[in-house]
N, C-alpha and C positions, 0 to 999 in steps of 0.2 A: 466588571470589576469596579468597585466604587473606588471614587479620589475625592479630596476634598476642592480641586476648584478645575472647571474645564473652560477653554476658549475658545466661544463660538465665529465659525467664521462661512458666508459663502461668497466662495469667488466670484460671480457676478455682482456683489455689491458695487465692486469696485466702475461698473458700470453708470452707477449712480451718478452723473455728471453734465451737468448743467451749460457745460463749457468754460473753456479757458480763463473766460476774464470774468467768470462769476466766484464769490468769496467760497461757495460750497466746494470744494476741492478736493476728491478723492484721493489726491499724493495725503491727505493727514494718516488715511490709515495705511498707507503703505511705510511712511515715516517712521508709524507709530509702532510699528507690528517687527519693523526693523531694529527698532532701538532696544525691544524688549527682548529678540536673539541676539541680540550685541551682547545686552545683558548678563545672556546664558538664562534666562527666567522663559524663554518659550521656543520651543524646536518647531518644524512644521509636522512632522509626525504628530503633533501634539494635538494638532489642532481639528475642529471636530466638525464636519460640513455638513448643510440638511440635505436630506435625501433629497429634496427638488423645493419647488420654489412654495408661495402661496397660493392654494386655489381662491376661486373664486368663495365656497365655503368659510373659509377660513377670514378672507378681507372682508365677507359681507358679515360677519359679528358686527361689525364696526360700523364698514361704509355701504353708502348704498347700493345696490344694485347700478343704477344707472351710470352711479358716479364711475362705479368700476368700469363700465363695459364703457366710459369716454375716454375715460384714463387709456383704455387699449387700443380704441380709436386712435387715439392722440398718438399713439407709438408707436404707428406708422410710420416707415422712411420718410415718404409723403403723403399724409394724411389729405382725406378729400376735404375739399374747400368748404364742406358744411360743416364738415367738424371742426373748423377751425376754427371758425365763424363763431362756432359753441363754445369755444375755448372757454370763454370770459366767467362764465354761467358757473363753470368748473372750477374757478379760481388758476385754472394753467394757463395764460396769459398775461401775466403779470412779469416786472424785471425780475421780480423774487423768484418766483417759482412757475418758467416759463417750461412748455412741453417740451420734449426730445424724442429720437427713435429711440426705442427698447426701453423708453421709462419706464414702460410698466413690468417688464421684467427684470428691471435692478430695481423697482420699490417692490415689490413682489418675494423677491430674494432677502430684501432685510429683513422682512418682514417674517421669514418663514427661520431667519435666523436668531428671529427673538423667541418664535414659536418654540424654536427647537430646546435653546435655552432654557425657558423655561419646564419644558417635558424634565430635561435633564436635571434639574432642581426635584421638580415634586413629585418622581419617580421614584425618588433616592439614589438618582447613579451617582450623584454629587451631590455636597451642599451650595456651592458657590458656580454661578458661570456668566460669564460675561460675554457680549455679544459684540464689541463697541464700533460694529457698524450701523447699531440700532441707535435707538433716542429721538425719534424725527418725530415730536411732541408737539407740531403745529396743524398735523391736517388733520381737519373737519369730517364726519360721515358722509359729508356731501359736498365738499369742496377740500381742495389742496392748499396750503397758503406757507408762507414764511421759510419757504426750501423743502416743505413737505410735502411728498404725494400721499403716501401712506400713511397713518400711524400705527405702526409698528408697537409702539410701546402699549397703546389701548387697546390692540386686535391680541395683544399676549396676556393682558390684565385678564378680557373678557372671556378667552379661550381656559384662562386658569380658574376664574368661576364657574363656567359653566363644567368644566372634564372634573374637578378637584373638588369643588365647592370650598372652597378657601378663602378667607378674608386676604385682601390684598391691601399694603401700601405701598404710595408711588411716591416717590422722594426725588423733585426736581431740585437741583444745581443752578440748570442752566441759568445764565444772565436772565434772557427773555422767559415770561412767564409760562410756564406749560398750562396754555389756555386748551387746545387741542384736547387732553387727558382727562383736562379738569371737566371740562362741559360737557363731555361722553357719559360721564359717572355722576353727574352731580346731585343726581338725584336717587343714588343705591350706598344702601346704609351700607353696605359689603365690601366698597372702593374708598378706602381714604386716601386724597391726593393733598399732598404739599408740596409748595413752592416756595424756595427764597429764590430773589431776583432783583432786579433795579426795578424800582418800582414805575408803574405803565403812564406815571405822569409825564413821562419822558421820552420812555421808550415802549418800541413795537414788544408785543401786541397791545398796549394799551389798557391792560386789562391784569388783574390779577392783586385787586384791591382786599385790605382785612375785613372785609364787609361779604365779599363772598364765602359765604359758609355753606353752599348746597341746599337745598332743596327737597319740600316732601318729606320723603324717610330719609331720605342722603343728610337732611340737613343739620349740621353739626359735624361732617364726615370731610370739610373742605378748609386748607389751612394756606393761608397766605402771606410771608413776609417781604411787603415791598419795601426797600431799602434805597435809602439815600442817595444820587448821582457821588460819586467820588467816593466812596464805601472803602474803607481800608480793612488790613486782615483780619485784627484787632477784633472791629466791631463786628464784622463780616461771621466769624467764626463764635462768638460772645451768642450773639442769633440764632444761628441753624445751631449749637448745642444747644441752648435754653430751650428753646421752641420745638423742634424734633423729639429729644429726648421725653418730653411731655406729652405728645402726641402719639409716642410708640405707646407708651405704658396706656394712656388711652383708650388707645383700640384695639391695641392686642393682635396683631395682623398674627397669619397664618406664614406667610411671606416677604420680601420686602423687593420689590423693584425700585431700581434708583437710576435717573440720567441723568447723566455727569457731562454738560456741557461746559467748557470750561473757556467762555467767554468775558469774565466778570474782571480778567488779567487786563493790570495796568494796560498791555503791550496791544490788547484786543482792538481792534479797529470800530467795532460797531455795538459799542456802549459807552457807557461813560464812569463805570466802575473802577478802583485803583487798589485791588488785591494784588498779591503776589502768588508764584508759584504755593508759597506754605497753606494756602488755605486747600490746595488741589493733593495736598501731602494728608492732611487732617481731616479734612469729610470723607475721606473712604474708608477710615481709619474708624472714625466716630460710624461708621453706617456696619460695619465690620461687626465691631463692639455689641451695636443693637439689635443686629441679627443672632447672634448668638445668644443676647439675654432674651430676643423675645420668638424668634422664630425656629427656634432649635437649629441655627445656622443656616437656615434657605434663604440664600438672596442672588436675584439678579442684577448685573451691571450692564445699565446700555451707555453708550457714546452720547452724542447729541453733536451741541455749538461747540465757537472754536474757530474762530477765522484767523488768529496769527498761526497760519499754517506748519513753520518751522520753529519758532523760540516756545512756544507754551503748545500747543498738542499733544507732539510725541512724550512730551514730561509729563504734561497731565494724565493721560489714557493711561500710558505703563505705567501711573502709580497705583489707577484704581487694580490692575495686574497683581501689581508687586504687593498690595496689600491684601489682596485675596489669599495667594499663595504663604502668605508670611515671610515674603523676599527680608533676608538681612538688611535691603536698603531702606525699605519703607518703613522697617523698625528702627532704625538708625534716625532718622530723618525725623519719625515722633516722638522719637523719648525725650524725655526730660531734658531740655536745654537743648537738644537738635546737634547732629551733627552731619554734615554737608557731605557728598560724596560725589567725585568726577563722573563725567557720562565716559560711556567706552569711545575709547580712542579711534577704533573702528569705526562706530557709526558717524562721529565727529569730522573724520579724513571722507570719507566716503560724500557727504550731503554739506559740508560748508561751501564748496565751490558752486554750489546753485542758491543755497540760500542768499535770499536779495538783502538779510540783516546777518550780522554776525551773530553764530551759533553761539548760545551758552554753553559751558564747559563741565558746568553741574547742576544735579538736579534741583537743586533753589536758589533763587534768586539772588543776586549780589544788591541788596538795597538800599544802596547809594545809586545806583543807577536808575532808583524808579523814585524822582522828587515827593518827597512828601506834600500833603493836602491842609493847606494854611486852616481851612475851618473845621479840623478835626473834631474837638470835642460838641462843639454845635453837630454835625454828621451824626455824632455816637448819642449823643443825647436823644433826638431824630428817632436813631434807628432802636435803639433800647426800648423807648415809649411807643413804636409801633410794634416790635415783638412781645410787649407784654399784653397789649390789645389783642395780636392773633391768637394769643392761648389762655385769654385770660378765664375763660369757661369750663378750665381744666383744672384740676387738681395738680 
């Protein structure tokens, strides 16, 4: 039976976990998957699990051979002292993205839960599915980096070229630039990847300047908006509509992959962006809109960034949710003038006695509480005159 949007999920993702006192934190999508049954917007009946994980088939579209079989090495209880030695080579040795037991079958599991996602899109069982344990838009065909083992989001791009033969676009979010995605494709007129983000003069990865445009046949198929340290909604959102919406018409995708990291909140620890919840209200909303004008409604939603674990997460994730489904809240929240709405009292009683900040009580921000940025219109001036540059090749 077809529906118009389903929610991917495999219970090993949640294995995904780096440990305790690292930022990547597996309680997000427990938080997040919570708040959205509070809601009454998602049962577990609902939700839709891959028959197993990813083979080796399936991750070497992407990565390599070898890479794979260190990565399983690596995931070992205790791996032997030569592969450990080899770690570095792999990129799994680092604070960021250091190895664990069973990594390789919690990035294996995300991975097969983007796969799946995807089938379920351009099958037609649905038009809409979201994965949002997926988005890990940092690792390499041949190295792991920035919290990524896998790329999940490039091993589902390339599996949907090769089975569908499909034009894909990838619509990154996240804060940090999705260089992973970008560098996979950059040279196939068939993958257009965008990125807005803080731009990499600042921050990690360092990389995702308006100068990258792709390569060979790709090149023109590569769109970049590096945006200002201190970036408010205003300008924030002025951007990714101007620039995106030029970019769908375009190229005309067959589909649209989008990861929704939503690191770019004031409250974020590890960038230096100053949006609010409202921008995490409106680009799923704007990416909603675009599938429907341009892909006959085929899009998928993955996860990504995100390290204020409790105040912005679980509001971000369940909105890209609530706006697939056409939740009442998420139209509420973008119509004209906005109107604000309490989170469920449930989920609030239930997770304030562990959150280490006090829970927000609705889904958008109260902003007086997030100070304004003294050099605004310098910022916007900045960020304006870089987005006319990324697209300016386009009609």
């Amino acid at each position: 039976m077809s529906s118009n949007a389903v929610f991917v999920h495999h219970p090993e993702s949640a294995s995904y976990n780096f440990g305790e006192d690292h930022p990547f934190n597996p309680i997000r999508l427990t938080l997040s998957m919570e708040l959205l049954m509070a809601t009454n917007a998602l049962r577990i009946e609902d939700i839709i699990a891959p028959a197993g994980s990813a083979d080796n088939k399936q991750l070497t579209l992407v990565h390599r051979p070898d890479y794979v079989e260190a990565v399983k090495r690596l995931s070992a209880d205790r791996p032997l002292a030569a592969d450990c030695s080899n770690a570095g080579t792999y990129g799994l040795d680092t604070e960021d993205t250091p190895y664990f037991p069973g990594m390789h079958q919690a990035a294996a599991a995300i991975v097969a839960g983007s796969i799946e996602a995807a089938d379920q899109v351009m099958s037609g069982k649905t038009l809409h599915a979201y994965h949002m344990a997926g988005g890990l838009h940092h690792a390499f065909p041949e190295r792991g980096a920035g919290f990524c083992v896998y790329n999940d989001a490039a091993v589902a791009i390339r599996y949907i070229s090769q089975k569908y033969g499909a034009r894909v676009l990838y619509i990154d979010t996240d804060v940090h630039h999705g260089d992973g995605v970008q560098w996979t494709f950059y040279d196939d007129p068939n993958v257009c990847t965008y990125s807005i983000h803080e731009t990499g003069k600042f921050l990690f990865p360092g990389t995702g300047f308006v100068q990258e445009k792709g390569m060979d046949a790709g090149f023109g198929s590569c769109f970049n908006v590096p945006l200002e340290p201190y970036t408010e909604d205003d300008s924030w959102l002025e951007c990714f509509q101007a620039s995106i919406e030029k970019v769908a018409a375009a190229f005309k995708p067959d589909i649209i992959i989008s990861q929704h990291g939503c690191d770019a909140h004031a409250y974020d620890p590890l960038s230096h962006i100053h949006c609010s919840m409202r921008i995490y209200s409106e680009m799923p909303a704007i990416i909603h809109r675009l599938a429907h004008r341009f892909t006959d409604g085929r899009w998928v939603a993955l996860g990504g960034g995100g390290y204020d674990l409790w105040r912005v997460v679980p509001r971000a994730w369940s909105l890209v949710w609530l706006t697939m489904i056409d939740h009442p809240i998420a139209a509420a929240l973008t119509e004209d003038g906005g109107r604000n709405e309490r989170l469920p009292e449930q989920w609030l009683n239930k997770w304030s006695k562990d959150s280490p900040a006090a829970l927000p009580a609705w889904w958008l921000d109260d902003l007086t509480l997030i100070p304004p940025i003294p050099r605004r219109q310098d910022i916007e001036a900045k960020n304006r005159a870089i987005q006319q540059i990324a697209v300016q090749d386009l009609v």
